[in-house]
C-alpha positions in Angstrom: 24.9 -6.4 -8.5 23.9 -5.3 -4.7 22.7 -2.1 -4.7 24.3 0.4 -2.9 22.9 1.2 1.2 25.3 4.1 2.0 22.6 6.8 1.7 20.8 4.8 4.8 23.3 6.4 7.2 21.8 9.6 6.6 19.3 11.3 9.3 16.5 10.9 7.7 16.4 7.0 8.8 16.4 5.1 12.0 17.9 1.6 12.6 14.6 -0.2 11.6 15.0 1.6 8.3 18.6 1.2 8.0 17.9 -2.7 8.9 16.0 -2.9 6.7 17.5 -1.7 3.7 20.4 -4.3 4.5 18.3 -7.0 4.4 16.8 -6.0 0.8 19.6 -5.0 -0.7 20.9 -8.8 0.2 17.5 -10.5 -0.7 16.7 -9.0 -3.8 19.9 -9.5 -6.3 19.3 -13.7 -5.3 16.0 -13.3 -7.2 15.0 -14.0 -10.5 11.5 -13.9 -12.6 11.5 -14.5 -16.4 10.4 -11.3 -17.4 9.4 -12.1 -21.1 5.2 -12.1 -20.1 4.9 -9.0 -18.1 1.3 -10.7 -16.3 2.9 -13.8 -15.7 6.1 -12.4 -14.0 3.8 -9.6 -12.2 2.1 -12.9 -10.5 5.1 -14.6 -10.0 6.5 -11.2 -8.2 3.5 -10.7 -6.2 3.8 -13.9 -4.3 7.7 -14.0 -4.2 7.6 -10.6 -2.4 4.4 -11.9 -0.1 6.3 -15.3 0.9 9.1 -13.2 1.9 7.2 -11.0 3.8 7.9 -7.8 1.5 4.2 -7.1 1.1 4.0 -6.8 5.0 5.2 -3.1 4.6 2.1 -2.5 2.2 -0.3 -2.9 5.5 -0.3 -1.6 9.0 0.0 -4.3 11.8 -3.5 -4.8 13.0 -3.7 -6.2 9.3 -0.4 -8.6 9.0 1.9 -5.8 8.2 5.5 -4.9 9.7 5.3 -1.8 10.8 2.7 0.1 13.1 0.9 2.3 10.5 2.1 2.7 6.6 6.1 4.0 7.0 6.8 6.3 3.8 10.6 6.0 4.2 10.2 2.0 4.4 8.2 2.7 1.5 11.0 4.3 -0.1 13.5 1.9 0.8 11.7 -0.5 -0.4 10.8 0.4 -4.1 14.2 2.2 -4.4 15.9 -1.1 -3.9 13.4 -3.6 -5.9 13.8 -1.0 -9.0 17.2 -0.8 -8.9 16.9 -4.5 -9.7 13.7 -4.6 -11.6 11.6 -1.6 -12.1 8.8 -4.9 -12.7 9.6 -6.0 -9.1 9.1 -2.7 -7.8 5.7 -2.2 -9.7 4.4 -5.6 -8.2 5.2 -4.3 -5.0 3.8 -0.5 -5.6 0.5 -1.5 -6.8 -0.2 -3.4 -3.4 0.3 -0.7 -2.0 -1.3 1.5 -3.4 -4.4 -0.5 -4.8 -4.9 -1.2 -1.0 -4.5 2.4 0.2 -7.9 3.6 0.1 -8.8 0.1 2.5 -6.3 1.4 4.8 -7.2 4.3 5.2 -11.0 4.8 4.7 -12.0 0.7 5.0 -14.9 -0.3 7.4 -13.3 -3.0 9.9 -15.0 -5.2 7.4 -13.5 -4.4 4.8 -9.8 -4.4 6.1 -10.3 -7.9 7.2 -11.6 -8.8 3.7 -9.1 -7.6 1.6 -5.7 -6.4 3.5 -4.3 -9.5 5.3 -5.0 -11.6 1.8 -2.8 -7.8 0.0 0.2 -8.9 3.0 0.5 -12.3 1.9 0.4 -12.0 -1.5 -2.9 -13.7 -2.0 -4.7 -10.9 -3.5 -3.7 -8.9 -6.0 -4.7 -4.9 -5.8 -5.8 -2.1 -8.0 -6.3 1.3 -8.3 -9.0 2.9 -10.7 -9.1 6.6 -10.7 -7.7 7.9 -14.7 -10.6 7.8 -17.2 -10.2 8.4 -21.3 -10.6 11.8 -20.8 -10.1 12.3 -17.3 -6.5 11.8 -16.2 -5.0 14.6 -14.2 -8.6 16.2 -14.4 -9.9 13.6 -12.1 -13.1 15.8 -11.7 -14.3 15.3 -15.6 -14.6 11.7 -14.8 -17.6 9.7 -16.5 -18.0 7.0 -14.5 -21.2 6.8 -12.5 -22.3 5.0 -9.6 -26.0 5.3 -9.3 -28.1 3.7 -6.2 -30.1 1.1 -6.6 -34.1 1.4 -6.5 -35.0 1.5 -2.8 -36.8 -0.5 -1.0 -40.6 1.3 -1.2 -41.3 0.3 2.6 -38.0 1.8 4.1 -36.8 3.5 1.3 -33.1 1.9 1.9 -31.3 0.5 -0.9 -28.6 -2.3 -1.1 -27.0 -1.5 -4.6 -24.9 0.5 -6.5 -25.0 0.2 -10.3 -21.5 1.3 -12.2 -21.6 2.5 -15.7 -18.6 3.5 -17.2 -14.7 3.3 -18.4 -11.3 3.2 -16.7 -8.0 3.1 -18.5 -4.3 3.2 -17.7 -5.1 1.0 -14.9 -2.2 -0.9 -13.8 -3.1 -4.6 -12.9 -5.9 -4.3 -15.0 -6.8 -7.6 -15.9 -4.7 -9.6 -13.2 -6.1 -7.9 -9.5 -8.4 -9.8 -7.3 -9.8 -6.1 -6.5 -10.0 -2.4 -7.7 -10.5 0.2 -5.6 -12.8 2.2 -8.1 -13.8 5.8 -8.2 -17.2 6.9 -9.4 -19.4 9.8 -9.4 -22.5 9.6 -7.1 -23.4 13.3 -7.9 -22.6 14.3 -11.4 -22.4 18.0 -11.0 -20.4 18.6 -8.1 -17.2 18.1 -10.0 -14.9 16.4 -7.5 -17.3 17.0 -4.3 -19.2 14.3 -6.2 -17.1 11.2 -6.3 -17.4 8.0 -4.1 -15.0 5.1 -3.6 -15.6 1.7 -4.0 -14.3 -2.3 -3.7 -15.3 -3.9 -7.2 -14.4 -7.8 -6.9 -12.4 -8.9 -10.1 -15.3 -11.3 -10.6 -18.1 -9.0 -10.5 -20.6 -9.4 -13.4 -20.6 -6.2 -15.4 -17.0 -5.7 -15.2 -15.0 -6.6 -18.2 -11.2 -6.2 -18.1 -10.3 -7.6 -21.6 -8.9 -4.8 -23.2 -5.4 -4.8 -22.4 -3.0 -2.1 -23.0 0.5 -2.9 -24.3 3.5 0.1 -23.5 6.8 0.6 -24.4 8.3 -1.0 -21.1 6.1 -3.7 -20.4 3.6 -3.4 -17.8 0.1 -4.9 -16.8 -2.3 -2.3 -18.3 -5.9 -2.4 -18.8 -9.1 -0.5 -19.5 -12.2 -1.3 -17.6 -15.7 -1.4 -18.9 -18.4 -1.3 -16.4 -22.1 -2.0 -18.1 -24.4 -2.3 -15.4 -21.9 -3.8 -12.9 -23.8 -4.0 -9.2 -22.2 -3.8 -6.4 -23.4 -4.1 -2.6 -24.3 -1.2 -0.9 -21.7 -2.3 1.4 -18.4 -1.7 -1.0 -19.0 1.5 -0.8 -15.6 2.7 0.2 -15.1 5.8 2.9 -17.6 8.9 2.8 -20.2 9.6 0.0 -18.5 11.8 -2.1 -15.7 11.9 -0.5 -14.0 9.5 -3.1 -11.5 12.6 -4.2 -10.1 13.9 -0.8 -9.6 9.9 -0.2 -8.2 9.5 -3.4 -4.9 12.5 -3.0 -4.6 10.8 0.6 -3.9 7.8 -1.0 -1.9 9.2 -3.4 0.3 11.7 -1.2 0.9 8.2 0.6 2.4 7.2 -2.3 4.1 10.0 -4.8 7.6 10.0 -2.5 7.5 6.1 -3.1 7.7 6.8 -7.0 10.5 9.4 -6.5 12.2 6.3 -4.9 11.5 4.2 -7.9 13.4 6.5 -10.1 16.0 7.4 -7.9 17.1 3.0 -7.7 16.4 3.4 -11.5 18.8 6.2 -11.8 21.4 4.4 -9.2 21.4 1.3 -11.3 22.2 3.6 -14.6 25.2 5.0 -12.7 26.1 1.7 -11.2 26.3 0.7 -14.7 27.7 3.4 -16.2 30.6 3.2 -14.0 31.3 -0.4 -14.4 31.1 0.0 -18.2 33.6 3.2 -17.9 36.5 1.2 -16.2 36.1 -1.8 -18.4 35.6 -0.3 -21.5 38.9 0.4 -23.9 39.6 2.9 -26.3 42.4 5.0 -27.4 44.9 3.4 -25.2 43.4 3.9 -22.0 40.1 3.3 -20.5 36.7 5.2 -20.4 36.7 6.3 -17.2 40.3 8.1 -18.1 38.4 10.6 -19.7 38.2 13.9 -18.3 35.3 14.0 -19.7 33.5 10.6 -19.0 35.1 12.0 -15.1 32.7 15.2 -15.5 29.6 13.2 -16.6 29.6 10.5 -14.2 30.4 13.4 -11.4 27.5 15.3 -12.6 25.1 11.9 -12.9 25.9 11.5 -9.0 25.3 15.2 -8.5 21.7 14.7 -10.2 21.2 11.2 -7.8 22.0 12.9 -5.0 19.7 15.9 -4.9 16.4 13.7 -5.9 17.7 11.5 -2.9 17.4 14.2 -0.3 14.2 15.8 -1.7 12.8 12.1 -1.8 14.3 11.1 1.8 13.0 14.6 2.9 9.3 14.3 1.9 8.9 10.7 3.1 10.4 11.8 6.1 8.3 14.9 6.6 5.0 12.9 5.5 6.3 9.6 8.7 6.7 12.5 11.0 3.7 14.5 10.1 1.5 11.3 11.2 2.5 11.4 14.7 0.8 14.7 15.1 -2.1 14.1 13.0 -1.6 13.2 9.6 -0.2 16.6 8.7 0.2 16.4 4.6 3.0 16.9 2.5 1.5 17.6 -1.2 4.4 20.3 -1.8 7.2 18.2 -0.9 6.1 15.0 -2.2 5.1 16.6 -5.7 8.4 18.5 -5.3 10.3 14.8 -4.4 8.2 13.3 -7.3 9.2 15.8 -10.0 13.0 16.3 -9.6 13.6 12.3 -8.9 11.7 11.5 -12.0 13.4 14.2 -14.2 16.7 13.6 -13.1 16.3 10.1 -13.5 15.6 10.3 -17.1 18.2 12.9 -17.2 20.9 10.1 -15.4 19.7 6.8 -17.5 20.0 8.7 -21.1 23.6 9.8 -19.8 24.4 6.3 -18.9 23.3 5.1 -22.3 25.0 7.5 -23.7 28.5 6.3 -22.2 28.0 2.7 -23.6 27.5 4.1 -27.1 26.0 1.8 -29.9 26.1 -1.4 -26.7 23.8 1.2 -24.9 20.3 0.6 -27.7 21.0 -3.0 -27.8 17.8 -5.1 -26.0 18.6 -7.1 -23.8 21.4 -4.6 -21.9 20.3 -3.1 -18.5 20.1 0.8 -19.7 18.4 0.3 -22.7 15.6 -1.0 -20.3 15.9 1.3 -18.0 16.0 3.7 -20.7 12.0 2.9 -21.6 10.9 1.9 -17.7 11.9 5.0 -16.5 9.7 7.0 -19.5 6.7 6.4 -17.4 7.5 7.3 -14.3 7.2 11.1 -15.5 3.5 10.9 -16.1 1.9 8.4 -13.6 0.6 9.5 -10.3 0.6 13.2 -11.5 2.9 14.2 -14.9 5.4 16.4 -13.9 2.9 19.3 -15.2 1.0 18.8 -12.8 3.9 18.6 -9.9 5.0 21.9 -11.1 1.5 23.3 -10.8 1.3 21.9 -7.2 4.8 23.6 -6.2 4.1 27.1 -8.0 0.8 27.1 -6.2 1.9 26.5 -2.6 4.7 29.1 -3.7 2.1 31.8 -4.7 0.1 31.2 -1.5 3.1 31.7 1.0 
């Protein structure tokens, strides 16, 4: 099933975009990963996308990627199309992205060379370590220190960093080359007092054993750091400045999700539809229904207005960077919330319309019906969006 590219001819994209999308929306329905081991087909995702030169978008040019500078509405277009195929495909693509973001935008010249040409091609795979046990949303109660080294007594310079401490929820966990980890380098100054850092997968002190096993199948993974050292050198961005770089990273980032659910949601209408006018009962067909008419018209209604808020925030946030990086929270959280809700809303319609077929494993909306769960929590629970919104509200 191609999925659909009408939507491109709106103003929010250009020809590159719309060019873009074409091409995907070709490519993608050709592929095929065996599913069944979600590590194993994660891999196997990760370099079909980077021989194909899908990873490009995940990295600005100087660094192998497509475009000039990270494009949110490529971004969109890009995970809106892989999940309307496979929401696993889309997460293989989302993590290089955003397990690389803090490189991009905070990495020494160094460090970019190290790690983002390898994230373009495929070679590498990327993480991002920010939720803790008991610091999820409240990234500021986070345990996990990052303490220097003892310096040098001649010069009083140090070399090291020593990481104590857990991560969990952390998706590649267990598969990635690299994790961009946050830690606190000053314990009492909430988030003013968290640093970012590269932690090679093969660092000692760093065990990534404990895998976490979810409804719809994912890489997931705590980390345990026990005296992990680091160089001095990983250090990643400012001291303590690990917090603002980590909601750049992620404002980056939170329309893209919106797109994940929305090709989630387009697949559960695309198959809704198709079951509708095959499906007999009564004489007639589904889709003969006045009723089955008014739910698939109000399932497109629900598509449609996470489309615009999602085409609107990536577009606001690609705009905003050519006069200085102007952000987006508000829109993106707004984009993020209302795709991911109406998705849910959309794919438990759709499984609705294909009655007892629609909880049957192995059929499309039943696993949409558990991928799309998730989406509503990661990279901010819709709680949190709502917070966002009602706070930019209150302020005017």
């Amino acid at each position: 099933m191609r999925s659909p590219t009408q939507h491109l001819a709106l103003p929010f994209f250009d020809e590159a975009h719309r060019a873009l999308g074409e091409r995907l929306a070709d490519w993608a329905p050709q592929q095929s990963v065996d599913e069944s081991d979600d590590r194993r087909a994660c891999k196997e995702w990760v370099a079909l996308l980077g021989t194909h030169g899908w990873l490009r978008y995940c990295v600005p040019a100087e660094h192998g990627g497509a475009l000039e500078r990270l494009d949110s509405r490529a971004l969109v277009i890009l995970r809106e199309t892989l999940a309307f195929h496979s929401p696993l495909a889309d997460f293989a693509f989302a993590m290089q992205g955003l397990g690389s973001g803090a490189i991009t935008l905070a990495g020494t010249p160094a460090q970019q060379a190290a790690y983002l040409p390898a994230v373009a091609r495929g070679a590498k795979i990327a993480a991002f370590a920010l939720s803790e046990p008991d610091a999820g949303s409240d990234a500021g109660a986070m345990k996990t220190e990052a303490t220097r080294a003892d310096p040098a007594r001649a010069t009083g310079t140090f070399d090291a960093y020593t990481l104590n401490g857990t991560k969990t929820w952390i998706s590649n966990g267990g598969i990635a080359d690299f994790y961009c980890v946050f830690a606190k380098t000053d314990v009492a100054a909430g988030t003013r007092g968290i640093t970012a850092f590269i932690v090679d997968a093969a660092t000692g002190g760093l065990d990534t054993s404990e895998h976490i096993a979810v409804m719809a199948p994912h890489p997931l993974a705590t980390l345990k750091f026990d005296q992990c050292t680091i160089p001095a050198s990983a250090q990643l961005g400012a001291l303590n400045g690990g917090f603002k770089l980590a909601m750049q990273t992620l404002d980056i980032f939170r329309a893209s999700v919106a797109g994940a659910a929305l090709g989630m949601a387009r697949r559960a209408l695309a198959e809704a539809v198709s079951h509708a006018k095959q499906r007999r009962m009564f004489g007639q067909t589904l889709a003969d229904f006045q009723l089955t008419q008014a739910r698939l018209g109000e399932m497109a209604a629900l598509v449609d207005a996470a489309a615009l808020l999602t085409y609107r925030a990536a577009w606001l946030r690609d705009e905003g960077e050519k006069h200085g990086g102007v952000r987006v929270t508000t829109e993106a959280a707004m984009a993020k919330m209302t795709a991911t809700e109406n998705a849910q809303r959309v794919i438990d319609m759709a499984l609705q319309l294909h009655g007892g077929l629609g909880v049957k494993v192995g059929m499309k909306v039943e696993s949409l019906y558990r991928d799309i769960r998730s989406l509503r929590i990661y990279e901010g629970a819709t709680e949190v969006q709502q917070l966002i919104i009602g706070k930019s509200v209150l302020q005017g």
